[in-house]
C-alpha positions as CSV (number, residue, x, y, z in Angstrom):
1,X,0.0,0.0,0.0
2,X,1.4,3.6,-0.6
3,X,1.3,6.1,1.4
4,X,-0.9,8.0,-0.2
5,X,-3.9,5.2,0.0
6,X,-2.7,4.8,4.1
7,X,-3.5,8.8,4.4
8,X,-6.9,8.1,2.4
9,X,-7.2,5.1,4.8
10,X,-7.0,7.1,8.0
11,X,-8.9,9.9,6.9
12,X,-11.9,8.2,5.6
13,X,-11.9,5.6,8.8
14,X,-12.5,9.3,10.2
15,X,-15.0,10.4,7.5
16,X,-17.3,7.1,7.7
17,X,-17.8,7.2,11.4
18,X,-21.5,7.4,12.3
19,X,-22.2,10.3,15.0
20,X,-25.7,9.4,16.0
21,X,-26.4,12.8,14.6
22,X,-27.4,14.1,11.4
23,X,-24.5,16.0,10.1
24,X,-21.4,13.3,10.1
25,X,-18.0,14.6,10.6
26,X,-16.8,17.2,7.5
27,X,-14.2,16.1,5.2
28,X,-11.6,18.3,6.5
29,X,-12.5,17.4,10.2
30,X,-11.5,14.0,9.0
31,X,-9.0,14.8,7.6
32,X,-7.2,16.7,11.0
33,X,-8.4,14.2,13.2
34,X,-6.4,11.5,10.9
35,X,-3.4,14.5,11.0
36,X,-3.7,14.2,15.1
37,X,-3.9,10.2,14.8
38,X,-0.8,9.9,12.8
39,X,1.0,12.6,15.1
40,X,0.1,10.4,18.1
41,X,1.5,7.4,16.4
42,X,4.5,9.4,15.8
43,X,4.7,10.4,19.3
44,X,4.5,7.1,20.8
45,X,7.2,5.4,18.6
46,X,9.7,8.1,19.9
47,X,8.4,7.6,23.6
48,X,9.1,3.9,23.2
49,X,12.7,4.5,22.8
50,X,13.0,7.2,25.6
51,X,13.2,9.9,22.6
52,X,16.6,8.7,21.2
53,X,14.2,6.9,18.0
54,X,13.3,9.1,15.1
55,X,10.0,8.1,13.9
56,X,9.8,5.9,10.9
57,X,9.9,8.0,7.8
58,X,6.8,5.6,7.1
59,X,4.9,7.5,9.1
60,X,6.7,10.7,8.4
61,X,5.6,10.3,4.9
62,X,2.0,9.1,5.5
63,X,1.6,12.3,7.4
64,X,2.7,14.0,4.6
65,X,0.1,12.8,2.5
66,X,-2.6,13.6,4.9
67,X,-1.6,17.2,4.8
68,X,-1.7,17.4,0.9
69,X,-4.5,14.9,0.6
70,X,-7.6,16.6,-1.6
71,X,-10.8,15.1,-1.4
């Protein structure tokens, strides 16, 4: 998978969730709650090595994506 279709994986698990309300969550909210996700993930992989890791360009890139990612 590239890392462009893992950004449009993250943000549309965002953009299909099912609020119980009428108005689901906007495209670009999606989209920056997939840009906080990915951030996290970033976050926790340099945690796990006491901050002496630099997080995996994979993810690096993916984020990336998620910031140039047009609907």
């Amino acid at each position: 998978m590239s890392y462009k279709e893992k950004a449009k994986e993250f943000i549309y698990e965002f953009y299909n969730i099912e609020t119980g309300y009428e108005a689901a969550l906007t495209f670009e909210i999606a989209k920056k709650c997939a840009f906080i996700a990915v951030n996290y993930l970033i976050k926790d992989e340099e945690s796990y090595n006491n901050g002496s890791f630099y997080p995996s360009d994979s993810w690096q890139q993916i984020k990336k994506e998620i910031e140039n990612y047009e609907q």
